[in-house]
C-alpha positions as CSV (number, residue, x, y, z in Angstrom):
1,X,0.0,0.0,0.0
2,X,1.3,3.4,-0.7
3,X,1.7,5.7,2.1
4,X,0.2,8.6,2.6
5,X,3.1,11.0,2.4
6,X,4.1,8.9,-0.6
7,X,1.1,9.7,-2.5
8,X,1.3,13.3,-1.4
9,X,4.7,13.6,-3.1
10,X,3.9,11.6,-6.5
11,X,0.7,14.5,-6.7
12,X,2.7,17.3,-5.9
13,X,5.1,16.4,-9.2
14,X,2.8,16.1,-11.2
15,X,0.9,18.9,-9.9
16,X,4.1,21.1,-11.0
17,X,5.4,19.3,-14.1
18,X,2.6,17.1,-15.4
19,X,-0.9,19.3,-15.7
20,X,-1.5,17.7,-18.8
21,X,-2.7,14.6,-17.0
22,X,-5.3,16.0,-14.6
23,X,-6.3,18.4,-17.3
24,X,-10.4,19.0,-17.2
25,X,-11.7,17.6,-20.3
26,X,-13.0,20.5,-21.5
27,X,-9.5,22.6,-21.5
28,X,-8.2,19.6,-23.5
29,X,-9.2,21.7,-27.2
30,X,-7.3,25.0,-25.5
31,X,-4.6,23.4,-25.3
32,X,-4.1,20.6,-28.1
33,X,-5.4,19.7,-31.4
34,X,-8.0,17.4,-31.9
35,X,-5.7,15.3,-34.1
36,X,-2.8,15.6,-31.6
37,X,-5.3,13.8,-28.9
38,X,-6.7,11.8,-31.4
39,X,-2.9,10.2,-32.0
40,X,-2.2,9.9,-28.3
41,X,-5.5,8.0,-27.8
42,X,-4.3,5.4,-30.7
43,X,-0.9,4.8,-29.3
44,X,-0.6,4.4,-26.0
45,X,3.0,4.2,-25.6
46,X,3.4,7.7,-26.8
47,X,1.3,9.1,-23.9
48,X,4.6,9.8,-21.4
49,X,6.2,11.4,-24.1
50,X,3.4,13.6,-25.1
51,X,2.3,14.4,-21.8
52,X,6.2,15.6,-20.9
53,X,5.9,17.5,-24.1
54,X,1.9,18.9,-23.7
55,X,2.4,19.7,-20.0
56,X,5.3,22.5,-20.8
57,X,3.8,23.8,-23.3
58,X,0.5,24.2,-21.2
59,X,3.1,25.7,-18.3
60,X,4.7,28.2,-20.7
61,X,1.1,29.3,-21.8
62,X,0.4,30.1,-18.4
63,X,3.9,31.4,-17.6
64,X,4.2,28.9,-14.8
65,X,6.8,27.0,-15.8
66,X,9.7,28.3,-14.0
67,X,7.2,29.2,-11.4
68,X,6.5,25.9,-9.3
69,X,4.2,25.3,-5.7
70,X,7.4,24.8,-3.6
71,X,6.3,25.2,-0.3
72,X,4.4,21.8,0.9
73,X,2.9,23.7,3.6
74,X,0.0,25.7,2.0
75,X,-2.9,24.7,3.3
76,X,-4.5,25.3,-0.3
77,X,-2.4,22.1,-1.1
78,X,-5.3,19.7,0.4
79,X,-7.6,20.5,-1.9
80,X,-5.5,21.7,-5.0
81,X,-4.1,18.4,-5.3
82,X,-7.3,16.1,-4.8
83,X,-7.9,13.6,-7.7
84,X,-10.3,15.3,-10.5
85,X,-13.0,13.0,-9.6
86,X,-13.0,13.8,-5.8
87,X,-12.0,17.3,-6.3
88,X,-15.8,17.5,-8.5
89,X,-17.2,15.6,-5.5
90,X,-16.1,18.3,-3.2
91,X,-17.3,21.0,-5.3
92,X,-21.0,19.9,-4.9
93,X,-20.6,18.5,-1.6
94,X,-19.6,22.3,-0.8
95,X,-22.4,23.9,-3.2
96,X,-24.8,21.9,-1.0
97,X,-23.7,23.2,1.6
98,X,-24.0,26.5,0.9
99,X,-27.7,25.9,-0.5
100,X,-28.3,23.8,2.7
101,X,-31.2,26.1,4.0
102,X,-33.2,25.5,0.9
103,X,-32.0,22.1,0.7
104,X,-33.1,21.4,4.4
105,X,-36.5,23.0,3.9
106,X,-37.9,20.8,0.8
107,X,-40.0,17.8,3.1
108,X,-42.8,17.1,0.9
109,X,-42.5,14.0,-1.1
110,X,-42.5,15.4,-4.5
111,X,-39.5,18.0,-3.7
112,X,-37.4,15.0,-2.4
113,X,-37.4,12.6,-4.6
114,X,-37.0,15.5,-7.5
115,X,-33.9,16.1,-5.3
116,X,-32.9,12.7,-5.5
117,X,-33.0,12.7,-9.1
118,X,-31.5,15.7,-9.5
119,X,-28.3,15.1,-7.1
120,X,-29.0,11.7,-6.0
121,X,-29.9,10.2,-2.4
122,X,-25.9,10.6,-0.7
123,X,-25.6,14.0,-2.4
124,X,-29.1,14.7,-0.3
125,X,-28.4,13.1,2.3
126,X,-25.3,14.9,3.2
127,X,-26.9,18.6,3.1
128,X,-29.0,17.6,5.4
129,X,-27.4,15.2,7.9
130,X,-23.2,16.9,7.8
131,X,-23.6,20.5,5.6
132,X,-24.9,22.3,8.6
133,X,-22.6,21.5,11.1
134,X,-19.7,22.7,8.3
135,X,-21.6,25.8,7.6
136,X,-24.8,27.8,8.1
137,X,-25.2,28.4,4.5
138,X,-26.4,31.1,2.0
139,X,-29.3,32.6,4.3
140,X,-30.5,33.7,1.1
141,X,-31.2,30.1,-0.8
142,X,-34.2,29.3,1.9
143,X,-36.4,31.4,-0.8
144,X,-34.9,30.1,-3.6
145,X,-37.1,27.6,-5.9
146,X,-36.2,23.9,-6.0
147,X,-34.9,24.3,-9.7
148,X,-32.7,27.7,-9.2
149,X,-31.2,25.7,-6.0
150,X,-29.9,22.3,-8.1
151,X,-28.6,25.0,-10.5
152,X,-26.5,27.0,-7.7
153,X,-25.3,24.3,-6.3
154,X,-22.2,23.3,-8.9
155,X,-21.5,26.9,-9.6
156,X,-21.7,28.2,-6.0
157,X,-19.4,24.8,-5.5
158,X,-16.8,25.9,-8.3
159,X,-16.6,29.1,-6.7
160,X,-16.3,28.4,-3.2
161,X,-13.2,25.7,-4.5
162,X,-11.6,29.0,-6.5
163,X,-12.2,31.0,-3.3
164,X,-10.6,28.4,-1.1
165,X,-7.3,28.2,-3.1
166,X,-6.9,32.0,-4.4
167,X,-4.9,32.9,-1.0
168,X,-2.5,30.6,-1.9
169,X,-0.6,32.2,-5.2
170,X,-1.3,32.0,-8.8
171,X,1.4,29.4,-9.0
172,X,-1.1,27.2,-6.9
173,X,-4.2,28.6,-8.2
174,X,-3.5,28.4,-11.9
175,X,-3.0,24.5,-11.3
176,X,-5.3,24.0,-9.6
177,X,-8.0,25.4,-12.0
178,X,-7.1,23.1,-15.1
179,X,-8.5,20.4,-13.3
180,X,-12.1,22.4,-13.0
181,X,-14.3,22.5,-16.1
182,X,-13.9,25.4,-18.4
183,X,-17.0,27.3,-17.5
184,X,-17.7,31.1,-16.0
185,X,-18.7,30.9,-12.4
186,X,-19.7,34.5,-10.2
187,X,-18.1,36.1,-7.6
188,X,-16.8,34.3,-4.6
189,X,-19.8,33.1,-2.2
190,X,-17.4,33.2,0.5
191,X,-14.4,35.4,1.0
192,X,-11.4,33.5,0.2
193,X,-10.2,32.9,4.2
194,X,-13.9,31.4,4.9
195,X,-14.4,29.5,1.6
196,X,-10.8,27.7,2.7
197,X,-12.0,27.2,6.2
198,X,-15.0,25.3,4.6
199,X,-13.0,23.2,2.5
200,X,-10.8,22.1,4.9
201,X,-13.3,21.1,7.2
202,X,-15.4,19.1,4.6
203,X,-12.5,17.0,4.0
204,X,-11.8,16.3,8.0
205,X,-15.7,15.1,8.0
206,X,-15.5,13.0,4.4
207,X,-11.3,12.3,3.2
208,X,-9.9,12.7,6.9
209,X,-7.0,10.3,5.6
210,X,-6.6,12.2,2.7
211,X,-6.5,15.3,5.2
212,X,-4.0,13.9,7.8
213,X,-0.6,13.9,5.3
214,X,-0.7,17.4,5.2
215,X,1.1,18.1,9.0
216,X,0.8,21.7,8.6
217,X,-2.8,20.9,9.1
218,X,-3.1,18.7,12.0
């Protein structure tokens, strides 16, 4: 089994030098031609090359590649470097959050099961068992329909993520965001020191393994 720290090291390479491989799908046409993917996919054994190859070029776009995350201490670090697929389930998990009041309100039968087919039944259950005890929420959702609330809740989640990593430098930041999807999001729903408060706390409840190799944390 690989340790903790181990995995914390293999994520914060690639973090710096290998973008390219956590790369949101839909940044994949910013950054490559279709027919350059289109080869990669076909031969396989090309991939390490090309990745090497795609990631600086995506670095030098971004004028990060002589500007790596080199302190292991941010905070920012715990959620910058989750996994695509849990860094999307942390992003709703904290959009539900913030539209918990509305969330917590819906009891009649129709509203929940709409909700259940909407975000499904964990999703659900979590805003209403966990999200309080995190956070209060956005006062504000309570009046907000049942349709403008499943709506909110990835964008509010997207921008409470970018809120909870801005403190930490574009070097971080920058990263961080090619693993989101390519889409506009408002203004911050929390200010940045809250929004990273959140996060953080959200993982001790639901990744507190993931949470405990970071010893600036503990």
């Amino acid at each position: 089994m690989v340790s903790a720290s181990t995995l914390l090291d293999r994520r914060l390479v690639e973090f710096n030098q290998l973008p390219s491989r956590t790369l949101h799908p839909s940044r994949h046409a910013a950054y490559a031609s279709r027919p350059a993917l289109a080869l990669v996919a076909a031969a396989p054994a090309l991939a390490p090359a090309w990745h090497r190859h795609w990631s600086r070029e995506i670095l030098e776009t971004l004028g990060l590649r002589q500007r790596p995350v080199t302190d292991p201490g941010h905070p920012e670090l715990a959620l910058a470097l989750l996994a695509p697929d849990a860094m999307m389930r942390c992003a709703r998990q904290l959009g539900a959050v913030l539209c918990g009041p509305r969330l917590r309100r819906a009891i009649a039968g129709d509203e929940v099961r709409a909700l259940i087919a909407d975000l499904g039944g964990d999703l659900l259950a979590f805003s209403r068992r966990t999200a309080a005890s995190l956070h209060g929420g956005l006062a504000d959702s309570v009046a907000w329909t049942l349709a403008d609330t499943t709506a909110a809740i990835d964008s509010l989640g997207l921008g409470a993520l970018r809120a909870a990593w801005s403190g930490a430098g574009p070097e971080l930041a920058r990263r961080a965001e090619l693993k989101l999807p390519d889409v506009a999001t408002p203004a911050p729903p929390l200010p940045a020191p809250q929004a990273l408060t959140l996060g953080l706390s959200l993982l001790k409840q639901t990744d507190p393994t993931w949470l405990s190799s970071f010893p600036a944390i503990r």
